[in-house]
N, C-alpha and C positions, 0 to 999 in steps of 0.2 A: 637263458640257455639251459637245456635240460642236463642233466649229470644222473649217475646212475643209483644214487641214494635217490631221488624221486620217482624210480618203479619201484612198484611192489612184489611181495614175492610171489612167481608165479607168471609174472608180465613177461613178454617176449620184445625184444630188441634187436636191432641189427649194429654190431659191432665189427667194424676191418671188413665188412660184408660178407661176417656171418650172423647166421639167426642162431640167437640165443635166447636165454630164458633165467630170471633170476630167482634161484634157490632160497637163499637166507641175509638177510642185515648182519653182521655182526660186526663187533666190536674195533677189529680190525680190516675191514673191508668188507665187501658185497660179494657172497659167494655163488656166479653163476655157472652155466654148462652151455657149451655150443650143443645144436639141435643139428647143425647139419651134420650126415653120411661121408667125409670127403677125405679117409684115411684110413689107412687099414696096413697091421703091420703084425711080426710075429713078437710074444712078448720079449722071447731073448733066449741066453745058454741057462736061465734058472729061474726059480719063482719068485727071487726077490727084488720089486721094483725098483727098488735104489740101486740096484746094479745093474738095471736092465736096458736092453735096445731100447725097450719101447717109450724107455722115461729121458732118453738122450735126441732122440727122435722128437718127440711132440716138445720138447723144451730146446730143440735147435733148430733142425729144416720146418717143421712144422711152425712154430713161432716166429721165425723171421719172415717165413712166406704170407703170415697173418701181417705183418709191420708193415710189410712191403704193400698192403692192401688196405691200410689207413689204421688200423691199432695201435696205443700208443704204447710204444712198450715200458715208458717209464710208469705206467696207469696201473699195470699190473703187481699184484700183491704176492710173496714167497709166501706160501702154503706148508702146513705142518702134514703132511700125510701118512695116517695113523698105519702101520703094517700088521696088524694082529693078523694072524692066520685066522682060516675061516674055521680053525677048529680052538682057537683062544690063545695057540703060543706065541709069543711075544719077543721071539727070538731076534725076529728081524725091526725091531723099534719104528723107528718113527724116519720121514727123512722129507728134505725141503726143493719144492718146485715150483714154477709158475703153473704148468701144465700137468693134469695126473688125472685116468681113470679116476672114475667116481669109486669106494671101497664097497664092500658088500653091505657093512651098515649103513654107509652113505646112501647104497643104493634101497635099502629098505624103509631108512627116513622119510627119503622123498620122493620115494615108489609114485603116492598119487598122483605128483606133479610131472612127472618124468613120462613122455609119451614111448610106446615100443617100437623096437628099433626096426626098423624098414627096411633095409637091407642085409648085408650082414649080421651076424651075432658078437655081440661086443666085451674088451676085456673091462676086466675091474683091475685094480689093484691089489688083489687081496690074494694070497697065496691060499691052496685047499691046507698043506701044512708047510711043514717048514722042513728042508734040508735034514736037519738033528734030528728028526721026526719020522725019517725015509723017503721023504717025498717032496724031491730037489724042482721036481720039473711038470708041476700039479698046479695051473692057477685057475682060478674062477671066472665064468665070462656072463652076458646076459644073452637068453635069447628071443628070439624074435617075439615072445609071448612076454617078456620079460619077468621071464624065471631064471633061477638063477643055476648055474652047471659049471661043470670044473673038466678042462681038457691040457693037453699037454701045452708046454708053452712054445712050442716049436711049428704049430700050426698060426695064419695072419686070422686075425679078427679086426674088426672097424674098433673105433672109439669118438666117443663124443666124448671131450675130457672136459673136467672142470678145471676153473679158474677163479681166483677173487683181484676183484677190482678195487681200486680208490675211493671212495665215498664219492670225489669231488670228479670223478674220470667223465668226461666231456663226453653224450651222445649223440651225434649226428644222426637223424632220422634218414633213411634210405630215399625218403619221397618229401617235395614240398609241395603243403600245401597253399595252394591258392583260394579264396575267395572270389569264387564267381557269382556277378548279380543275376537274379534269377532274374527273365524277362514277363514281365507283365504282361497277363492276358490283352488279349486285341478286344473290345468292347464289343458286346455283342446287341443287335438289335435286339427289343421287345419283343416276343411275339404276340402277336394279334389277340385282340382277349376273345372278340365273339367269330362266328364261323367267316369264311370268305364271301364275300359276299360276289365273286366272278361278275367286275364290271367289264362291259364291250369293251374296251382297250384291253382288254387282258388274256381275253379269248384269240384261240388261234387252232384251225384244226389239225388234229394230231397227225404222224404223221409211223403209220402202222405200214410197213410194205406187207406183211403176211393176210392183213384180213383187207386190205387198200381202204382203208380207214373206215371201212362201214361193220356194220353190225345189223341185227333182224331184234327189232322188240317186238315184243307182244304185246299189243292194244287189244282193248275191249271191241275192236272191228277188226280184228287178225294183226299178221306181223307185218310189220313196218322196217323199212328200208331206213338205216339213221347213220349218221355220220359221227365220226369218236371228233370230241372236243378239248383244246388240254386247257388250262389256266395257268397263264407264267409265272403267276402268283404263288398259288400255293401248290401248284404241280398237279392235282386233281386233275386226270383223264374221266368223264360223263359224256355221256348221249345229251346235245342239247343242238336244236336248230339257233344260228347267228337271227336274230330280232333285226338288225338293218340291213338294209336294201343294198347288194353290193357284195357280203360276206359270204 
């Protein structure tokens, strides 16, 4: 049985039947992100995500609607989620969830591996500053080019949030496969090494309604009246008089 320490980073998976994608190994779990578009919310009354809607949201309705769709939620790992502002104050520390925006460094780690967002433009975690700073209601989002921009937090943006898993968390693949035998070609006859040789049994006149099976050759004594002949052999229509008496 597969478990999710056996992808690597970068693999895509389907978990609770979402697609997801695994970031990093580490030490205390496997740190992946859901791919799919399917939430969209306003950050909150402030830029700090430990106080915010949007981290009470994805770690309540948001995660039990995952459970409710095969995730397991005991599988999931509490996350240290770093809050440095995006301009370094460190006012708003650190704070613990299953579910959370990827941060603005998060997001520049793993930029190559992180495909842009399709729909909507999405939050980070990461405040432009801080509160003490003047700037209570300033957080950072990605957008659709995945660059990074900073809007109020009172307008919805999507998120594809990260999570970390269990080393040993059970992945059920979406699809099974089967092994089908592949059928064996039907044997084919030889073909013929030298040309047809159009024996009497094989001849039979053709059957032209447009020219009514005749044709005009041209003989060394003028043109000549001739009947189209086919061979069921090898399918060759020729001008050729029947040799027995009868045909």
């Amino acid at each position: 049985m597969k478990t999710i320490k056996d992808y690597h980073q970068g693999e895509h998976f389907v978990y609770g039947k979402k697609n997801c994608m695994v970031l990093e190994h580490m030490d205390d779990g496997i740190l992946c992100m859901v791919l799919d578009e399917d939430f969209e919310s306003a950050f909150g009354g402030n830029n700090n995500f430990a106080e915010s809607e949007l981290r009470k949201k994805l770690n309540g309705e948001y995660l039990d609607e995952w459970v409710k769709n095969g995730a397991d939620r005991a599988s999931f790992v509490l996350m240290q989620v770093d809050l440095t502002a995006n301009d370094g104050l460190k006012d708003y520390g650190t704070c613990e969830c299953f579910l959370a925006p990827r941060t603005c460094d998060q997001h520049r780690k793993y930029r190559y591996l992180i495909p842009n967002p399709k729909g909507n433009w999405e939050w980070t975690a990461t405040a432009y500053s801080t509160k003490e700073n003047g700037y209570p209601d300033v957080a950072h989002q990605v957008a659709a080019s995945g660059s990074l921009y900073s809007d109020v937090v009172y307008n919805a943006y999507g998120v594809r949030p990260l999570f970390k898993l269990n080393p040993d968390a059970v992945i059920v693949p979406d699809t099974i496969t089967v092994a089908i035998p592949l059928k064996m070609a039907e044997p084919q006859m030889p073909s013929k090494a030298g040309p047809c040789e159009h024996e009497f049994e094989d001849l039979y006149y053709a059957d032209f309604t447009m020219t009514n099976n005749n044709v005009w050759v041209e003989r060394a004594d003028g043109y000549k009246k001739k009947t189209l002949v086919c061979c069921k052999k090898c399918g060759q229509v020729f001008v050729k008089e029947f040799e027995e008496e009868g045909k």
